[in-house]
Biopython code that builds the backbone (N, CA, C, O; Angstrom):
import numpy as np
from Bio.PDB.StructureBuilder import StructureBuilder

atoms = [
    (1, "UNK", "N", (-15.066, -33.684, -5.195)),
    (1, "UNK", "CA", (-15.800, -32.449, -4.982)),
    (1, "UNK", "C", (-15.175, -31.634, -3.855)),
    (1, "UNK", "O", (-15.423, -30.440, -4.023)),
    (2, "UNK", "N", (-14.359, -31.902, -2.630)),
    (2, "UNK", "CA", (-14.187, -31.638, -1.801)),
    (2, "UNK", "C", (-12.978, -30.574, -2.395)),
    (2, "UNK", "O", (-12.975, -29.392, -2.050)),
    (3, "UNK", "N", (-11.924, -31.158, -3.357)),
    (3, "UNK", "CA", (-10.998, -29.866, -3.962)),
    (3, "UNK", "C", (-11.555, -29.041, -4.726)),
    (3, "UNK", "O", (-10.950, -28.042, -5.116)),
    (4, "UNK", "N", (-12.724, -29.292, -5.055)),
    (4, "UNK", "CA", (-12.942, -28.124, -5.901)),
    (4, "UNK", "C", (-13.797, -27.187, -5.009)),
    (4, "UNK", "O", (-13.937, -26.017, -5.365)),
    (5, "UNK", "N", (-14.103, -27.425, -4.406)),
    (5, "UNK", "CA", (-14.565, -26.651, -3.150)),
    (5, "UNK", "C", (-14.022, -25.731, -2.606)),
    (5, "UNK", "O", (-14.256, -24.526, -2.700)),
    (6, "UNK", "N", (-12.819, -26.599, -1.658)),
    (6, "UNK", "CA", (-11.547, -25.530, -1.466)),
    (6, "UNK", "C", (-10.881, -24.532, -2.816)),
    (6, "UNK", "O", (-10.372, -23.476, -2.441)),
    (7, "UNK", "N", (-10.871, -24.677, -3.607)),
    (7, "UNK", "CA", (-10.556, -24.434, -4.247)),
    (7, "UNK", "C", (-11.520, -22.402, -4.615)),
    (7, "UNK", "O", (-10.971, -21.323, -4.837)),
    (8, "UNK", "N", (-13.318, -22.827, -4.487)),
    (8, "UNK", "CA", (-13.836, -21.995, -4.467)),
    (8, "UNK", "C", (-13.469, -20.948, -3.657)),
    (8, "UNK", "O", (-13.292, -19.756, -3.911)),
    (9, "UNK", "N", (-13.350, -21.821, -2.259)),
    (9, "UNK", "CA", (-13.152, -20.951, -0.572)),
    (9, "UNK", "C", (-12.516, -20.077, -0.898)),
    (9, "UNK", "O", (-12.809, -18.909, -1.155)),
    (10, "UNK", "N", (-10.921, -21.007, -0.906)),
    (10, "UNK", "CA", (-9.819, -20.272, -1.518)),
    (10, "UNK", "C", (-10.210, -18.825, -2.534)),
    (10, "UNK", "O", (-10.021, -17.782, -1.908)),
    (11, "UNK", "N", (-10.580, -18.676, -3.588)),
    (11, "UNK", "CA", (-10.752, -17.654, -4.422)),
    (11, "UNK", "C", (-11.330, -16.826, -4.114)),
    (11, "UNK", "O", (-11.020, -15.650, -4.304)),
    (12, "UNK", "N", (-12.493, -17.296, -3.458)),
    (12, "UNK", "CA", (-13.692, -16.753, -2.747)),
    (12, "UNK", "C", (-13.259, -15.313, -1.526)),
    (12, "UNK", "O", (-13.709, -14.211, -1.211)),
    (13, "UNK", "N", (-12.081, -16.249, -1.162)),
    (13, "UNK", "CA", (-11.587, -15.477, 0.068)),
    (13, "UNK", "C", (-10.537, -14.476, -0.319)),
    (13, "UNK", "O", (-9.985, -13.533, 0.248)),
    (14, "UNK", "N", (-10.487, -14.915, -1.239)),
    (14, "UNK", "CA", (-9.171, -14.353, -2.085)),
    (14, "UNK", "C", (-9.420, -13.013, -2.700)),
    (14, "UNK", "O", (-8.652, -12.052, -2.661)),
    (15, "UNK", "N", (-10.936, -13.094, -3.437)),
    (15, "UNK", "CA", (-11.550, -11.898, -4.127)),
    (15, "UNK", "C", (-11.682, -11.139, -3.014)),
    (15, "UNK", "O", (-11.059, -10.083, -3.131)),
    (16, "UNK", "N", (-12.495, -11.309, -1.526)),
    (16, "UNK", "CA", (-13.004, -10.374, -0.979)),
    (16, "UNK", "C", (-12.038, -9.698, -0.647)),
    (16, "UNK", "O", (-12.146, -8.474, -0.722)),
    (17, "UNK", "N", (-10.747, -10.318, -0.160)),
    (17, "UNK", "CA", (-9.633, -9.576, 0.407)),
    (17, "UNK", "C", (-9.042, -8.402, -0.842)),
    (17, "UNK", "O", (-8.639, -7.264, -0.601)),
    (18, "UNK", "N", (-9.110, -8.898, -1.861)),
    (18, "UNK", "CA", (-8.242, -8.633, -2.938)),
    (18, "UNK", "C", (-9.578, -7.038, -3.300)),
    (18, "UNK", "O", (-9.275, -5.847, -3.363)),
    (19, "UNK", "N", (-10.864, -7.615, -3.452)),
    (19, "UNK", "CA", (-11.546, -6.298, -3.344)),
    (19, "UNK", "C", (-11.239, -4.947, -1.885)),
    (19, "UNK", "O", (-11.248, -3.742, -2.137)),
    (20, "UNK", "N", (-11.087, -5.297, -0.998)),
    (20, "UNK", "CA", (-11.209, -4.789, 0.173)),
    (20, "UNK", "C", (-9.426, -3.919, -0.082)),
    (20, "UNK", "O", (-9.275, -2.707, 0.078)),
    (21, "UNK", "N", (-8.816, -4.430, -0.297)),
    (21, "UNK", "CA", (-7.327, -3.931, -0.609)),
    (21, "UNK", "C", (-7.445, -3.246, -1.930)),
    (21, "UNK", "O", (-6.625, -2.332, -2.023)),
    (22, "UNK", "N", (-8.054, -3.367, -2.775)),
    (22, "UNK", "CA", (-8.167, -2.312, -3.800)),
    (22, "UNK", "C", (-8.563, -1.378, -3.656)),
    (22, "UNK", "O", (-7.844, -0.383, -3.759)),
    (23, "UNK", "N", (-10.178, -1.271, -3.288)),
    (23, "UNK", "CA", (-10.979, -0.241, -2.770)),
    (23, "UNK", "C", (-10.413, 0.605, -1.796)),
    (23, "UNK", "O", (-10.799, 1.774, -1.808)),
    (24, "UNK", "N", (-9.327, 0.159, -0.697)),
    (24, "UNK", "CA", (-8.560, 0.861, 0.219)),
    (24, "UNK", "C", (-7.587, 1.663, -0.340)),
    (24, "UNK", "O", (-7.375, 2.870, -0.229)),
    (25, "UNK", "N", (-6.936, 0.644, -1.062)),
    (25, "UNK", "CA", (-5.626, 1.382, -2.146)),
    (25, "UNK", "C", (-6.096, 2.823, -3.104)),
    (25, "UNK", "O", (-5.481, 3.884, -3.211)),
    (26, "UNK", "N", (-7.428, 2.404, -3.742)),
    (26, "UNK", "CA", (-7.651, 3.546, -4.440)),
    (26, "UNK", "C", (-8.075, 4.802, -3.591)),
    (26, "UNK", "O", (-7.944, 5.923, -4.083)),
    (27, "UNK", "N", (-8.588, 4.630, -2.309)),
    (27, "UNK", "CA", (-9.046, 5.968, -1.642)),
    (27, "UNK", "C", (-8.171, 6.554, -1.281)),
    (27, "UNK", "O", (-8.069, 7.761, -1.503)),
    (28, "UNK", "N", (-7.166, 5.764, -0.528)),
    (28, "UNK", "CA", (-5.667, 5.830, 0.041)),
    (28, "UNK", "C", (-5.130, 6.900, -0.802)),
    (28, "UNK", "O", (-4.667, 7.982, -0.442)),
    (29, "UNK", "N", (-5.277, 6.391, -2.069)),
    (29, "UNK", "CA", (-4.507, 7.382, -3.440)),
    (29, "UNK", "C", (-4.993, 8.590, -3.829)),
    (29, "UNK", "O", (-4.473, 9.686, -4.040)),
    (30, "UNK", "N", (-6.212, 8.115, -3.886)),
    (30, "UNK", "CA", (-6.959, 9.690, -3.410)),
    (30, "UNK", "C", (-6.713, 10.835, -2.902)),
    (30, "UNK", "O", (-6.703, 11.947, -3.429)),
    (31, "UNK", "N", (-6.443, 10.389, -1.470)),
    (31, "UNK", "CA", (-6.347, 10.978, -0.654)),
    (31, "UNK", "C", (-4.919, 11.682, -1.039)),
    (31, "UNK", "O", (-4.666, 12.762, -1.573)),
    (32, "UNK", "N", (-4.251, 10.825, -0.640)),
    (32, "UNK", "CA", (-2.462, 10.939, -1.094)),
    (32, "UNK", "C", (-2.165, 12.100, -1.988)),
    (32, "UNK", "O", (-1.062, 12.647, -1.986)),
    (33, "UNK", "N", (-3.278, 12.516, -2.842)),
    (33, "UNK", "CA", (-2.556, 12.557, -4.765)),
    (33, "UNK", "C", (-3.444, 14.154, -4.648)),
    (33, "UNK", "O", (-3.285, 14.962, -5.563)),
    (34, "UNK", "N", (-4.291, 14.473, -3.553)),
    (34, "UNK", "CA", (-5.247, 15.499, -3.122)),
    (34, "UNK", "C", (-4.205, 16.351, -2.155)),
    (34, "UNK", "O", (-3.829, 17.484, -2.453)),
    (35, "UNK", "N", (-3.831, 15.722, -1.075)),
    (35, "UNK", "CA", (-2.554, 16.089, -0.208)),
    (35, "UNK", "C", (-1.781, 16.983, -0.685)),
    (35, "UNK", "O", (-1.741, 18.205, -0.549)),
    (36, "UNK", "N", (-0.800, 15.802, -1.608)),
    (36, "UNK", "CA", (0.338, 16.069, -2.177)),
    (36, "UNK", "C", (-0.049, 17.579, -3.278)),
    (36, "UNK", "O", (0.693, 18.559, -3.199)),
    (37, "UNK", "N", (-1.079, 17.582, -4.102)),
    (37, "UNK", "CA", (-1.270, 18.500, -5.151)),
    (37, "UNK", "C", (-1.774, 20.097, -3.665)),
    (37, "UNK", "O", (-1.558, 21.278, -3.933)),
    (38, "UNK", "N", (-2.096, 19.864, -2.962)),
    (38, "UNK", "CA", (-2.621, 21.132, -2.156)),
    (38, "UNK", "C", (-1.299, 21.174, -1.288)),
    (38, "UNK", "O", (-1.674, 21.770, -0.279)),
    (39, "UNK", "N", (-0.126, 20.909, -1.141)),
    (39, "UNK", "CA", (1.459, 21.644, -0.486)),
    (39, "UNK", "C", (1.778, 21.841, -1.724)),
    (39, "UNK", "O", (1.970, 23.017, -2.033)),
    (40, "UNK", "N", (1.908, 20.967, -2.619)),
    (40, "UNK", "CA", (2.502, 21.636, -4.052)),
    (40, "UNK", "C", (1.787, 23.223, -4.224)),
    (40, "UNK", "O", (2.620, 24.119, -4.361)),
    (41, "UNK", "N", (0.584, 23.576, -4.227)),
    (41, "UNK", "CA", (0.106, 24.503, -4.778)),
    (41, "UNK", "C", (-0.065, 25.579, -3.645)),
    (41, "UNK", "O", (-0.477, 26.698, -3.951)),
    (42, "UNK", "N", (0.271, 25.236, -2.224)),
    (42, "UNK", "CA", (0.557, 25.831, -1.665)),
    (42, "UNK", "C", (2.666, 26.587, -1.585)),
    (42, "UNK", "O", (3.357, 27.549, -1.249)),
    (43, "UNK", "N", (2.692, 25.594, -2.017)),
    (43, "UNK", "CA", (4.588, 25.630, -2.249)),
    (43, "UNK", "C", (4.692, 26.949, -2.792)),
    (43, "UNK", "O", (5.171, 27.909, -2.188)),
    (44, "UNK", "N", (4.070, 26.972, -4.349)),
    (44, "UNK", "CA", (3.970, 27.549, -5.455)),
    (44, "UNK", "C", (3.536, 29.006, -4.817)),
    (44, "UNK", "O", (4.269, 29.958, -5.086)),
    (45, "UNK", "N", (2.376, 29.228, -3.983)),
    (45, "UNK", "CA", (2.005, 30.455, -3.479)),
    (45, "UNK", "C", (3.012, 31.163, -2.832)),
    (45, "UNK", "O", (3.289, 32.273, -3.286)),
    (46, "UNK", "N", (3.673, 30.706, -1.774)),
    (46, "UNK", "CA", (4.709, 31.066, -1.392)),
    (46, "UNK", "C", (5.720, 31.532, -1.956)),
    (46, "UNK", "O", (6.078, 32.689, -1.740)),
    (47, "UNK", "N", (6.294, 30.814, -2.690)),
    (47, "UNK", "CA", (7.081, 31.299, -3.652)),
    (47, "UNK", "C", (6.841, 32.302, -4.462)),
    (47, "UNK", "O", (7.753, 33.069, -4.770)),
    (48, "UNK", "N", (5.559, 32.459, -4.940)),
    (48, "UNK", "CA", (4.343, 33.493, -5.766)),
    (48, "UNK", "C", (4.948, 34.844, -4.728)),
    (48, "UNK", "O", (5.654, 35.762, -5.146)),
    (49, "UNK", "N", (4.558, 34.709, -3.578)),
    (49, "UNK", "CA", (4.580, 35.901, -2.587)),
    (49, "UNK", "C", (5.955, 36.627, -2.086)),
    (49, "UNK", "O", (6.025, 37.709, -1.504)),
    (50, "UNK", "N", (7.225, 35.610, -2.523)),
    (50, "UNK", "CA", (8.042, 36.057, -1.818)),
    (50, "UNK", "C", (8.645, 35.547, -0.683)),
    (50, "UNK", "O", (9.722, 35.917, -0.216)),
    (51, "UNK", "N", (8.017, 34.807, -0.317)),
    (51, "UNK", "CA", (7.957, 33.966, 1.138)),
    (51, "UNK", "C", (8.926, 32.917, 1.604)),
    (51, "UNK", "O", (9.302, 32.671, 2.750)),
    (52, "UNK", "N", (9.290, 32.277, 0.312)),
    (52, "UNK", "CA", (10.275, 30.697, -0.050)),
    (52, "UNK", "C", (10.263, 30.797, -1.503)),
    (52, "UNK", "O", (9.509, 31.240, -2.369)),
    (53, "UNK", "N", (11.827, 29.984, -1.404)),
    (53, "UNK", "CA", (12.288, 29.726, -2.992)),
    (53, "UNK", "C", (12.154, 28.459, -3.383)),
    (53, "UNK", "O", (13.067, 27.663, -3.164)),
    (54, "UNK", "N", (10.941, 28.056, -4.054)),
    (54, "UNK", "CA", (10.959, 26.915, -4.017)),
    (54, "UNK", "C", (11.688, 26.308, -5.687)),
    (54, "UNK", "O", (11.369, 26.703, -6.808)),
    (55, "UNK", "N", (12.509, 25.471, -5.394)),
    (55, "UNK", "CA", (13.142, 25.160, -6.720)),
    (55, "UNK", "C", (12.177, 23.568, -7.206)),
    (55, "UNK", "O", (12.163, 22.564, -6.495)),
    (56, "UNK", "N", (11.577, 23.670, -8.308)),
    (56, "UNK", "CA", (10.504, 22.853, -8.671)),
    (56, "UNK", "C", (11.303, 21.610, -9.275)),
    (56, "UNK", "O", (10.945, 20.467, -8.991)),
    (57, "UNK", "N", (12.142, 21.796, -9.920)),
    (57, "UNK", "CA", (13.087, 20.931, -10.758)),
    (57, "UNK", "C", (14.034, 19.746, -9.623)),
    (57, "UNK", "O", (14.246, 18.559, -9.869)),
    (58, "UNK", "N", (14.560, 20.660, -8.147)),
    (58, "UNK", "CA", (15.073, 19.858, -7.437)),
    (58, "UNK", "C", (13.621, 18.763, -6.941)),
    (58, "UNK", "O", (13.631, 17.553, -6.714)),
    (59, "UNK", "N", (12.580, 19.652, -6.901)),
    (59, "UNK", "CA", (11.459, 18.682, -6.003)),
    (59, "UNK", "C", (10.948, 17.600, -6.929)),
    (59, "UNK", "O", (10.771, 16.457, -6.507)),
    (60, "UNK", "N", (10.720, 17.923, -8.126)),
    (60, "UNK", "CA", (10.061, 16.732, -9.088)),
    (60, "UNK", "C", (11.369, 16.213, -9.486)),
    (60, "UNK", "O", (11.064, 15.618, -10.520)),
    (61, "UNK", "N", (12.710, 16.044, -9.326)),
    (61, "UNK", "CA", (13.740, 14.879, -9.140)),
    (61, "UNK", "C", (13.596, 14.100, -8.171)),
    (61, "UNK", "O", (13.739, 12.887, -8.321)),
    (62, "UNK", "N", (13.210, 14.788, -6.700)),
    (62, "UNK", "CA", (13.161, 14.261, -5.507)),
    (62, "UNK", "C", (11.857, 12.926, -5.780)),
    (62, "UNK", "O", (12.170, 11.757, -5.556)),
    (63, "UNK", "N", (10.402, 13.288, -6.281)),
    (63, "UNK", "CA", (9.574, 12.615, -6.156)),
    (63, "UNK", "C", (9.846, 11.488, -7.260)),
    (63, "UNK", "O", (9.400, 10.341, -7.272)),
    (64, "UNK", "N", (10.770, 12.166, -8.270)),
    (64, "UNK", "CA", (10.945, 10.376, -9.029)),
    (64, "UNK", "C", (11.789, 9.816, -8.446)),
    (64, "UNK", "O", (11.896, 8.705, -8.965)),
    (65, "UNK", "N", (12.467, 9.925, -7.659)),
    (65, "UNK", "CA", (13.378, 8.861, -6.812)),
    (65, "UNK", "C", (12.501, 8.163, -5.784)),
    (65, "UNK", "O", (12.815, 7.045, -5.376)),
    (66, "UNK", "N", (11.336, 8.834, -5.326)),
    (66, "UNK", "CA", (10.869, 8.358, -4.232)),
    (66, "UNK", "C", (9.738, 7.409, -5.011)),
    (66, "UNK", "O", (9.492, 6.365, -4.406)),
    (67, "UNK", "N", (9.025, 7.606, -6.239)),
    (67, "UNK", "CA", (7.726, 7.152, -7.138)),
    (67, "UNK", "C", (8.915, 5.779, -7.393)),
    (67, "UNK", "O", (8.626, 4.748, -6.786)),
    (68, "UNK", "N", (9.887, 5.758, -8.041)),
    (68, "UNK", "CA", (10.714, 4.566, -8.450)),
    (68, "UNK", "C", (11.137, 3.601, -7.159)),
    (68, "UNK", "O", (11.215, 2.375, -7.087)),
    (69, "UNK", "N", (11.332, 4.444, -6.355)),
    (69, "UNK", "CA", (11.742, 3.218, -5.096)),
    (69, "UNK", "C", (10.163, 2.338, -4.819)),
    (69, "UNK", "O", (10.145, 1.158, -4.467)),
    (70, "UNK", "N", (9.270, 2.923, -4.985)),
    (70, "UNK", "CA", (7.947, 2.373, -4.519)),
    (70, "UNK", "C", (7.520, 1.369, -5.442)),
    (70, "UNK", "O", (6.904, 0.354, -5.115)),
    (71, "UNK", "N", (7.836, 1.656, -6.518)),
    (71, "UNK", "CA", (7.555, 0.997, -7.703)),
    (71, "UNK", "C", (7.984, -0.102, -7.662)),
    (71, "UNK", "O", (7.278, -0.983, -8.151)),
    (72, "UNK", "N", (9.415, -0.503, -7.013)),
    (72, "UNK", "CA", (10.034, -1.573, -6.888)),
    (72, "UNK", "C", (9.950, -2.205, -5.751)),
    (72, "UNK", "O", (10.213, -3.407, -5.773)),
    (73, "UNK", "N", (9.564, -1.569, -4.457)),
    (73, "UNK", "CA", (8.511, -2.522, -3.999)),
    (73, "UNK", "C", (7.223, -3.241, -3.671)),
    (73, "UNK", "O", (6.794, -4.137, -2.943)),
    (74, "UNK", "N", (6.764, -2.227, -4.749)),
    (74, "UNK", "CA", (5.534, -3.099, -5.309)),
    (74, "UNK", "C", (5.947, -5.021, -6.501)),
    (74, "UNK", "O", (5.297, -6.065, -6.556)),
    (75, "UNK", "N", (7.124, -4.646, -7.120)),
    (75, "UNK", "CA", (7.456, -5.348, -7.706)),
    (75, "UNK", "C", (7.614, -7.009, -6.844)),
    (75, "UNK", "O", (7.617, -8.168, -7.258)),
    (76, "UNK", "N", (7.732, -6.391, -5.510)),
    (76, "UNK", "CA", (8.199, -8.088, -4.531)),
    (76, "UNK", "C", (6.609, -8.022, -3.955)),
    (76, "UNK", "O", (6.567, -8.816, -3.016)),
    (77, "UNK", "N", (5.261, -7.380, -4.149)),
    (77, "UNK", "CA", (4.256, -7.807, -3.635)),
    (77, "UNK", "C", (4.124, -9.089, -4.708)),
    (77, "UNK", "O", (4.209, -10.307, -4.554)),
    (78, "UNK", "N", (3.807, -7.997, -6.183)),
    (78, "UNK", "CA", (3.641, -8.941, -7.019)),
    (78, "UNK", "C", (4.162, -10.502, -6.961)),
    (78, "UNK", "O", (3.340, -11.408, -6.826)),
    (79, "UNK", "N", (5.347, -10.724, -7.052)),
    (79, "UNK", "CA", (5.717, -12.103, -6.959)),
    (79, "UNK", "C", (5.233, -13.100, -5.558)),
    (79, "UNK", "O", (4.807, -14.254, -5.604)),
    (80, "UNK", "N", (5.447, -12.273, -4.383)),
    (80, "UNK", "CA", (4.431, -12.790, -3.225)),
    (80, "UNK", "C", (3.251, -13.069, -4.201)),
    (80, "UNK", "O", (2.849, -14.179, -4.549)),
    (81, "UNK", "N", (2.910, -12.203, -4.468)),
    (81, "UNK", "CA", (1.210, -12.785, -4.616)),
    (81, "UNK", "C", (0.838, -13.680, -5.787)),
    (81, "UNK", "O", (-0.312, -14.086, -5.956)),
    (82, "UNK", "N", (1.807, -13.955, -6.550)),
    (82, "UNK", "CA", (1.896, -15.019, -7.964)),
    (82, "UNK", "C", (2.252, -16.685, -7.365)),
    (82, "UNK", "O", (1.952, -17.742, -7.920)),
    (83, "UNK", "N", (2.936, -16.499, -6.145)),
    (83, "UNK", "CA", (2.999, -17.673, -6.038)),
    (83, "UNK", "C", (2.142, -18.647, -4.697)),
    (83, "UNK", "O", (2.420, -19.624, -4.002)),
    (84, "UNK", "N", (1.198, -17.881, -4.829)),
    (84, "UNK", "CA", (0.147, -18.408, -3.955)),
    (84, "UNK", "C", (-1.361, -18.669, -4.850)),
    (84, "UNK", "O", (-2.525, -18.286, -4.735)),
    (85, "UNK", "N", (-0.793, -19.315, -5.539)),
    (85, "UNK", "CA", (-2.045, -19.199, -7.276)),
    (85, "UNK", "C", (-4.052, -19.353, -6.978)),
    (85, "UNK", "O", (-5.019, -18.856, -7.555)),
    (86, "UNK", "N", (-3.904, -20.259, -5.843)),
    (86, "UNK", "CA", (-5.438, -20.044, -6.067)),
    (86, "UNK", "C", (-6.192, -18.641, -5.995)),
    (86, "UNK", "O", (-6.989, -17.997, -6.677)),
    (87, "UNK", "N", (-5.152, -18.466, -4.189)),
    (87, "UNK", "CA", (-5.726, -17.454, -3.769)),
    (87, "UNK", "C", (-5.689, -16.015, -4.426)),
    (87, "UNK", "O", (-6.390, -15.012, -4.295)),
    (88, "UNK", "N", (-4.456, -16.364, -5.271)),
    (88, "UNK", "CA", (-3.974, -14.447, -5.566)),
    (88, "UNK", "C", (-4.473, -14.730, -7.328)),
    (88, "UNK", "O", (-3.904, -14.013, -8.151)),
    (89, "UNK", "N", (-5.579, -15.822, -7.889)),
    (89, "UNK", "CA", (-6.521, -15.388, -8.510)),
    (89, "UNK", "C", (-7.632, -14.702, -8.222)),
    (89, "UNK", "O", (-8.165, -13.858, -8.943)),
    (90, "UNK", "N", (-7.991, -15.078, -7.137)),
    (90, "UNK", "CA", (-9.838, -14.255, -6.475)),
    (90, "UNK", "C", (-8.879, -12.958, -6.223)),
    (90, "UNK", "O", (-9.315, -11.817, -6.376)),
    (91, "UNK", "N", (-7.841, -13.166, -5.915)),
    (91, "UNK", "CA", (-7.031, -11.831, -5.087)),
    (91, "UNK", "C", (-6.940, -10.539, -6.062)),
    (91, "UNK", "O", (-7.213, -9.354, -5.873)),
    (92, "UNK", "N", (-6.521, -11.143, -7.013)),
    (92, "UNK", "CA", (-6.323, -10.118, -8.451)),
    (92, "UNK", "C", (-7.535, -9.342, -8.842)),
    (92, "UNK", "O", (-7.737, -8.143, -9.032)),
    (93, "UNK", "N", (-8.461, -10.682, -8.917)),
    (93, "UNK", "CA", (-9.649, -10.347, -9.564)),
    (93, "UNK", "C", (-10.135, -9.227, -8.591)),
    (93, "UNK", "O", (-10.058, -8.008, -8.749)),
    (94, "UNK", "N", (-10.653, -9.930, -7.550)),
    (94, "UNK", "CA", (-10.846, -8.673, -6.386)),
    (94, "UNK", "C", (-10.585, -7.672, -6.202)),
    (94, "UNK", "O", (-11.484, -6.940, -5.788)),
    (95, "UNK", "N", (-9.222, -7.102, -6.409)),
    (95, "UNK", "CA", (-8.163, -6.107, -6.740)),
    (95, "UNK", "C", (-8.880, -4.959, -7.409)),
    (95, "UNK", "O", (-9.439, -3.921, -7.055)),
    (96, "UNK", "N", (-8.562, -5.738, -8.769)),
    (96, "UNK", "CA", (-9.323, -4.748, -10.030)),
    (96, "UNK", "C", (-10.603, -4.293, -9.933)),
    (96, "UNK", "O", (-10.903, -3.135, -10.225)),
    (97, "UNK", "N", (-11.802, -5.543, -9.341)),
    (97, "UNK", "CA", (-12.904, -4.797, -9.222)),
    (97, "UNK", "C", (-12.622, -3.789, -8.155)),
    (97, "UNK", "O", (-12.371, -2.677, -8.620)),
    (98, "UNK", "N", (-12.594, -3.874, -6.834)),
    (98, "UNK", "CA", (-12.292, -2.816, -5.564)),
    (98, "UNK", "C", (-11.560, -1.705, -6.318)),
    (98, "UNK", "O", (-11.974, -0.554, -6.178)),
    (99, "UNK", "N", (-10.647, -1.917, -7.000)),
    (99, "UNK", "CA", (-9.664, -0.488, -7.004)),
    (99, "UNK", "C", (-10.422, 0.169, -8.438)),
    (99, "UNK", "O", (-9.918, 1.253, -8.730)),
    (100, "UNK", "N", (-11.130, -0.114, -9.045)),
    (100, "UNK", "CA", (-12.357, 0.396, -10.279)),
    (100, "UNK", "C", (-13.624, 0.943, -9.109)),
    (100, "UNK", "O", (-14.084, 2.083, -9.162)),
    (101, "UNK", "N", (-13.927, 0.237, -8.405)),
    (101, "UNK", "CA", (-14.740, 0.663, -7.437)),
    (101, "UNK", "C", (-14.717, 1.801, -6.457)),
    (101, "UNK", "O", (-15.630, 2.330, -5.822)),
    (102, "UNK", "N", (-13.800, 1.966, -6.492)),
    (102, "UNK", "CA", (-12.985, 2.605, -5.434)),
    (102, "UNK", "C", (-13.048, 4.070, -6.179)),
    (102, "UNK", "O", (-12.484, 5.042, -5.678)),
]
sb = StructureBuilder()
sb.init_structure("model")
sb.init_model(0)
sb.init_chain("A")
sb.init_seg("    ")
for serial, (resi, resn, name, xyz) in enumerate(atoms, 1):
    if name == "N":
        sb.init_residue(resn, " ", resi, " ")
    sb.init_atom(name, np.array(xyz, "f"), 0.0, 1.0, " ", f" {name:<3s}", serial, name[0])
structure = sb.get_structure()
């Protein structure tokens, strides 16, 4: 009984974190994706007015270089977190609910 116990802890501890990091992640993104769209649409005004030339084609090349680099290091969380199996089950799980929550 005593491993399956730990075993709970483990998950247990695993979800809350894994909720708490989702729920953060999704506001985070929020926030981020609110930011980013109000200089874009401020960019655009400017340019609207005369003010700056903004070339849209160089900037949305720029952000897939920067969206792909991120992407790939998200790719080395993932494996961190696959090989720590109890925990980065509650962790996952946690995850998904928090970042649905979120």
């Amino acid at each position: 009984m005593d491993v399956l116990s730990e075993i709970f802890v483990n998950g247990g501890v695993g979800a809350l974190i894994g909720f708490s990091v989702g729920y953060s992640i999704k506001k985070a993104l929020k926030i981020l994706l609110f930011l980013t769209g109000a200089v874009v649409a401020f960019l655009y005004y400017l340019s609207y007015k005369g003010f700056i030339s903004f070339k849209s084609d160089a900037f949305l090349r720029w952000l897939a270089e920067k969206l792909s680099a991120a992407i790939s290091e998200i790719g080395g969380l993932t494996s961190a977190i696959v090989e720590a199996a109890p925990l980065s089950a509650g962790f996952i799980l946690g995850f998904a609910v928090g970042f649905k929550k979120g």
